[in-house]
C-alpha positions in Angstrom: 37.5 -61.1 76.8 39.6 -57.9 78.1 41.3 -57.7 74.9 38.1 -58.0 72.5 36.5 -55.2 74.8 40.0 -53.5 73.8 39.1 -54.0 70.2 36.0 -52.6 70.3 36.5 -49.7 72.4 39.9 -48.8 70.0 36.8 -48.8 66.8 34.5 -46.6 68.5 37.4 -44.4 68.9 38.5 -44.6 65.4 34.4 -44.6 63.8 34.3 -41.5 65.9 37.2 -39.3 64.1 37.1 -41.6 60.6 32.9 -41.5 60.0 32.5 -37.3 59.8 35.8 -37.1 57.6 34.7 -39.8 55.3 31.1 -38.0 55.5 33.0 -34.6 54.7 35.2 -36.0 51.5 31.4 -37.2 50.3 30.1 -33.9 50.6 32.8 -32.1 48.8 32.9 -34.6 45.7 28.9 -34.1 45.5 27.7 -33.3 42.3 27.4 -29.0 41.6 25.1 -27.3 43.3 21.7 -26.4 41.0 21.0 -22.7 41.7 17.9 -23.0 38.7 16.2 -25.2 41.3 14.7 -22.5 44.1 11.6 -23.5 44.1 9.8 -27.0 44.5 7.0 -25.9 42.2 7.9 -27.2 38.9 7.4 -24.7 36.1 4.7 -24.9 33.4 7.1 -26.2 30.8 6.3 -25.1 26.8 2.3 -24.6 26.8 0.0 -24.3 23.6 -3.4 -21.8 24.7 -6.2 -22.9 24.2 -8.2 -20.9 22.0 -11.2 -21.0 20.0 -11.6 -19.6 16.6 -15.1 -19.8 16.9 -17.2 -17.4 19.2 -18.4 -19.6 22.1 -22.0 -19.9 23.3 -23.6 -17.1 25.2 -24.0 -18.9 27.7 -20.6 -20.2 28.6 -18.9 -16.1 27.9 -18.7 -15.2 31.2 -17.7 -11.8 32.5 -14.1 -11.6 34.1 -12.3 -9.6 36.5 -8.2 -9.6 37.2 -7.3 -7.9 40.3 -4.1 -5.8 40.9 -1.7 -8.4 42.2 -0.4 -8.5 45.5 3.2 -8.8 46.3 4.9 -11.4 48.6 8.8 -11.9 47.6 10.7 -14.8 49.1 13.1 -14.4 52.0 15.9 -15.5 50.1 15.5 -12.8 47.5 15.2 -10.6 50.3 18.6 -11.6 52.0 20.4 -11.7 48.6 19.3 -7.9 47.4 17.3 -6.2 50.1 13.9 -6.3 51.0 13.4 -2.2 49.9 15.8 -2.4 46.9 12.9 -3.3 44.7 9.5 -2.6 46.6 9.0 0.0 43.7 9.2 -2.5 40.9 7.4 -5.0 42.8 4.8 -2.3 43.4 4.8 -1.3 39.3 4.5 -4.9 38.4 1.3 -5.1 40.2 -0.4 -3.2 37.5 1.6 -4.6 35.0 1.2 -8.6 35.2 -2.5 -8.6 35.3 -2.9 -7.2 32.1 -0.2 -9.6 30.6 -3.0 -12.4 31.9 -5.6 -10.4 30.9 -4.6 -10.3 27.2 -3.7 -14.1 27.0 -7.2 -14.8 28.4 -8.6 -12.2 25.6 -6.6 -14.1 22.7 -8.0 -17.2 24.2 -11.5 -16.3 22.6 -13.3 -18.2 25.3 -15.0 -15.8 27.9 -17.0 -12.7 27.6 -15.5 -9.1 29.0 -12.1 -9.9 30.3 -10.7 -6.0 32.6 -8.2 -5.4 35.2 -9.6 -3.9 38.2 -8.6 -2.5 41.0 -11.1 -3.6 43.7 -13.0 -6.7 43.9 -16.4 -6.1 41.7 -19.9 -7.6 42.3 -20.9 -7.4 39.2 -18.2 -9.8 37.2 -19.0 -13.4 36.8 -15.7 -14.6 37.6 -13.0 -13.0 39.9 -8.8 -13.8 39.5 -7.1 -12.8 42.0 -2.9 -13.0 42.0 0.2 -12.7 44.3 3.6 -12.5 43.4 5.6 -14.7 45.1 8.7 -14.5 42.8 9.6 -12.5 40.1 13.0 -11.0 38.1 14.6 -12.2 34.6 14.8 -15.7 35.6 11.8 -16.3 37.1 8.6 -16.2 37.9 6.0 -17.3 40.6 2.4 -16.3 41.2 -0.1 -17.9 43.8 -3.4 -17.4 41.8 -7.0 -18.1 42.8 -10.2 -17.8 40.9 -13.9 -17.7 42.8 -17.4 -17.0 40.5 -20.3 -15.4 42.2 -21.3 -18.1 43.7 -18.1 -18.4 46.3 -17.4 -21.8 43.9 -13.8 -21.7 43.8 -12.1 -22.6 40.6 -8.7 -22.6 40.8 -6.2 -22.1 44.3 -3.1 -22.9 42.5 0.5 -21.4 42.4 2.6 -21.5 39.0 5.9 -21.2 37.9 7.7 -20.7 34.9 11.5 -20.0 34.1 12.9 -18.3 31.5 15.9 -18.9 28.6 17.7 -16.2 26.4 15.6 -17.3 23.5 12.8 -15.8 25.7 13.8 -12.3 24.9 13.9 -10.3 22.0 17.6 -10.6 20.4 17.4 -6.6 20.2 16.9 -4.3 23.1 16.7 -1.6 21.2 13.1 -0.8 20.5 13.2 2.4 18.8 13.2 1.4 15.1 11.1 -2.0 16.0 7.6 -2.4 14.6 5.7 -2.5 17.8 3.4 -5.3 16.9 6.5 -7.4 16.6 7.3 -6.3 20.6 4.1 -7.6 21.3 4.1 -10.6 20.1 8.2 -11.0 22.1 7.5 -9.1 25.2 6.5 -11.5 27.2 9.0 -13.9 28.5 6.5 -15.6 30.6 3.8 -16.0 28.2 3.7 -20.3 29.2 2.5 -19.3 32.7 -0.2 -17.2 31.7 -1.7 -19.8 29.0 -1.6 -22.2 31.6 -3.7 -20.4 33.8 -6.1 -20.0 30.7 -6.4 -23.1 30.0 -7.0 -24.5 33.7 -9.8 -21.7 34.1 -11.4 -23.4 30.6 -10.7 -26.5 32.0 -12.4 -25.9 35.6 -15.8 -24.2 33.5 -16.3 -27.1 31.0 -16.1 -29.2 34.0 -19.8 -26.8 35.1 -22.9 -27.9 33.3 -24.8 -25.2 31.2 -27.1 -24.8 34.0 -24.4 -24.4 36.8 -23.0 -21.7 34.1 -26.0 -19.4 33.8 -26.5 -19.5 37.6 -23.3 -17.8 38.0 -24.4 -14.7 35.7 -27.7 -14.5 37.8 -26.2 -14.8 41.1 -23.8 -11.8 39.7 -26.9 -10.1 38.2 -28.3 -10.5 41.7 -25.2 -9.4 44.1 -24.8 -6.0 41.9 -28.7 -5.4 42.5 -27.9 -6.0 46.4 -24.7 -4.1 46.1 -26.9 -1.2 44.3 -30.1 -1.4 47.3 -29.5 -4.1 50.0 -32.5 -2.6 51.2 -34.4 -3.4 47.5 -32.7 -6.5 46.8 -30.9 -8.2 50.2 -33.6 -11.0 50.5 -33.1 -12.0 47.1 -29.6 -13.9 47.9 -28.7 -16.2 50.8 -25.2 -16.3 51.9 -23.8 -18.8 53.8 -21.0 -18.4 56.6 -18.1 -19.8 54.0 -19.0 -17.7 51.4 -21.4 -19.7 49.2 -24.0 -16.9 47.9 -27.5 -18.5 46.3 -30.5 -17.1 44.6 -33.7 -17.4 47.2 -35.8 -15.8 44.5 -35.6 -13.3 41.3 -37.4 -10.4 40.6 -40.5 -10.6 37.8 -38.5 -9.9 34.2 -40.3 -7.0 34.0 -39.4 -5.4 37.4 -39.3 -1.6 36.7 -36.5 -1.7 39.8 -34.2 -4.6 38.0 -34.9 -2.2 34.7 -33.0 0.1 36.4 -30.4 -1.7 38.1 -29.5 -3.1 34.3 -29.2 0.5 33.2 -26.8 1.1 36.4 -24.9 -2.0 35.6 -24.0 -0.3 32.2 -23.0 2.8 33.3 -20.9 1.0 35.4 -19.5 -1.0 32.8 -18.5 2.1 30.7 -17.0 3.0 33.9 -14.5 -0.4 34.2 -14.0 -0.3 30.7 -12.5 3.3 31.1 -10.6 2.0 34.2 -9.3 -1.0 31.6 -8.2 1.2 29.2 -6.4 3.3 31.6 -4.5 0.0 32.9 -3.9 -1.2 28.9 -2.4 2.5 28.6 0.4 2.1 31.2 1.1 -1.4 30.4 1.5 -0.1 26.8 3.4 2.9 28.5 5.8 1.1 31.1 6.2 -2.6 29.0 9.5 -1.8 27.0 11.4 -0.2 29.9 9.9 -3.3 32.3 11.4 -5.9 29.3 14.8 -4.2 29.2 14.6 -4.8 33.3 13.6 -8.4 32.6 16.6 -9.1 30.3 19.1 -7.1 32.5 18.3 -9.2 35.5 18.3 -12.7 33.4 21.6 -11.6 32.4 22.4 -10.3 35.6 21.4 -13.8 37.7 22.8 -16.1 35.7 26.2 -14.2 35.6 25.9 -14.3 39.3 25.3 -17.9 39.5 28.3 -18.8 37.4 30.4 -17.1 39.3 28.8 -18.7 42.3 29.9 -21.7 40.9 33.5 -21.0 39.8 33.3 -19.8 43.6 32.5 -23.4 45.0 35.1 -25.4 42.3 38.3 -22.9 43.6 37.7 -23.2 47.0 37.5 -27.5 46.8 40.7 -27.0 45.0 42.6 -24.2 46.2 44.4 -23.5 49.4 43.0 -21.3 51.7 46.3 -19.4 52.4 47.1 -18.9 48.9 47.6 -15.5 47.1 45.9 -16.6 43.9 42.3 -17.6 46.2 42.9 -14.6 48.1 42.6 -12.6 45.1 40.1 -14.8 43.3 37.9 -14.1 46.6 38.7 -10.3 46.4 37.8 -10.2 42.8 34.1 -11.8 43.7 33.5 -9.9 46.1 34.4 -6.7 44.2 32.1 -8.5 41.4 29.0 -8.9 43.4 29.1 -5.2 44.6 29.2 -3.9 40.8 26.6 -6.2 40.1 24.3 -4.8 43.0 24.9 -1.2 42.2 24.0 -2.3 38.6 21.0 -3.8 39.5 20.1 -1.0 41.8 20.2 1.7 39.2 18.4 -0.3 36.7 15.7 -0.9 39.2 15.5 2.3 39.8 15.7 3.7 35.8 12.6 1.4 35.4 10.9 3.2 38.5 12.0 6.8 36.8 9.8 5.2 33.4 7.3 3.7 35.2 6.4 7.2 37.2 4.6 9.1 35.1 2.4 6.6 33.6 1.3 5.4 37.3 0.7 9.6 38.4 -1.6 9.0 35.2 -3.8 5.9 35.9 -4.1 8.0 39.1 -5.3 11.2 37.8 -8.9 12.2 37.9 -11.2 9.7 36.0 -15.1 11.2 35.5 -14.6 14.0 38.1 -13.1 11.5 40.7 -10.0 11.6 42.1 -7.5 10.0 44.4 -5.6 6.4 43.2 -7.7 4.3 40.6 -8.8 2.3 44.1 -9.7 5.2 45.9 -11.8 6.5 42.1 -13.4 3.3 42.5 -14.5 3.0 45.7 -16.1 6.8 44.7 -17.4 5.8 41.6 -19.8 3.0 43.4 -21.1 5.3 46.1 -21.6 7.5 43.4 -23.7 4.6 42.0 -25.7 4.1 44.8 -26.6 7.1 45.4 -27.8 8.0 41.8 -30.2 4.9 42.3 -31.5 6.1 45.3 -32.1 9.4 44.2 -34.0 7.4 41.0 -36.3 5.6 43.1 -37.3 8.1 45.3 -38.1 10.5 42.6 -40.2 7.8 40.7 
């Protein structure tokens, strides 16, 4: 009995030093590491837009807005580059991506008026709001909801989408390129946006017809409150989570609703301005942003190679030896250049991107301040204009 308690005590002891080395030799004949796979999300693979060569019904062509997008890079790009490295780029692709989902939803054929705003507007059917999670050569990642007038949420969805070389143009050099070949190549990402154009058709043939035109009233309706809450308030019933309904509608042949549909053009001209000022520095700032895109794709995966050359020498080579010493110097050294690199690209694309932004942000129909501010303006402007109507009639 002594000498089987003997036993056992003598294989706990041996367990104890044999298990974690055996665990260790397990873990260092493990396959590669995948540096592609930083995200759960799977990307959007190869998608085909939807589109329609037909004009759509009236009914179903609702009016769309695309917010600026917010920013929200992940904490391991933060610890890899530096959260203020690239605040400026990330604050330049805000007005950049919408418009790239703006266009796709355009060549989709499937919804009326499709602009880029700055602010949230009352007077759009259907609202897309975005937030850039990740985003360089490699990859990208946006958070994106959609919400009509009605507070019916349509989509609450994040999507990815990863890029290869044969995403780029072979050419960087854009001066002798016919421009609407760039077009057609400049966007690497182009799958992520047709996805999201293609779930929003999806989510509105899922309405019914009736469900559909309710939307443009309730809009019709919240720009009239927006205009006079005073005139119009009682019309809509808003509930605590955001669900907004039509308690009644004016007579067709309200002199006041007259008037509010001759505001709701002027404002119209208005966003349509704002939208050509955004299409201008996205036509402005695009090749510069591409060249950035293809740098850092090169950039990354260069990086990740020699990431992994990094983990192969060290299971193989001795610590103490003068080759690994070097080998470790030299990668080092490497990632250094390749951050000063990166740097100065980042900020050659701000240098571009400068002027077209102090642009959009010049004075737009005697308004001033950013395009937000301008905005803001414009609709008091609005307001008051139909006050000043009424009261004079």
């Amino acid at each position: 009995m002594t000498v089987l308690k003997t036993q056992r005590l003598w294989l706990c002891h041996l367990c104890h030093f044999i298990l974690p080395a055996t665990l260790l030799a397990l873990t260092n004949c493990a396959a590669p590491v995948n540096y592609d796979v930083e995200v759960e999300i799977p990307s959007v693979g190869e998608v085909a837009l939807n589109s329609s060569d037909e004009t759509p019904e009236d009914w179903k062509l609702l009016d769309i807005g695309v917010l600026i997008f917010g920013t929200e890079q992940q904490a391991s790009v933060r610890n890899q580059i530096g959260e203020n490295v690239f605040a400026e780029v990330r604050d330049n692709e805000r007005h950049l991506l919408p418009f790239s989902l703006r266009n796709t939803l355009v060549d989709s054929n499937q919804w009326g008026a499709v602009r880029v705003l700055p602010q949230a507007d009352p007077s759009v059917d259907l609202l897309i709001d975005g937030r850039i999670l990740q985003s360089d050569g490699t990859q990208l990642q946006l958070a994106v909801t959609a919400t009509d007038s009605s507070g019916r949420q349509w989509l609450n969805k994040t999507y990815t989408d990863r890029t290869l070389a044969t995403d780029f143009p072979e050419s960087t050099d854009f001066r002798n390129r016919n421009r609407r070949n760039l077009s057609a190549v400049s966007e690497p990402f182009t799958d992520l946006y047709e996805q999201i154009a293609n779930d929003l058709l999806l989510a509105r043939n899922e309405l019914s017809e009736n469900q559909v035109r309710q939307i443009s009233q309730i809009s019709q309706m919240l720009y009239a409150a927006d205009l006079s809450e005073e005139s119009f308030g009682d019309n809509i019933q808003r509930t605590a989570d955001g669900q907004v309904t039509i308690v009644s509608l004016p007579p067709v042949n309200d002199p006041m609703m007259r008037r509010v549909h001759e505001m709701r053009e002027r404002h119209y001209l208005f966003i349509d301005t704002v939208d050509e000022y955004y299409e201008a520095l996205y036509g402005d700032m695009r090749d510069s942003y591409l060249l950035w895109r293809r740098y850092s794709f090169d950039q990354i995966l260069e990086e990740r190679a020699a990431e992994q050359r990094a983990v192969t020498q060290e299971r193989y080579s001795s610590s103490s030896g003068y080759l690994t010493l070097t080998q470790r110097y030299d990668r080092y050294r490497w990632s250094k250049i390749y951050e000063l690199e990166y740097r100065e690209l980042a900020s050659g694309f701000n240098r571009e991107a400068a002027p077209a932004i102090l642009e959009l942000n010049q004075q737009v129909h005697g308004l001033s301040g950013t395009m937000e501010e301008q905005y803001l303006q414009w609709r008091r402007v609005l307001r008051q204009l139909f006050a000043l109507e009424n009261d004079a009639r």
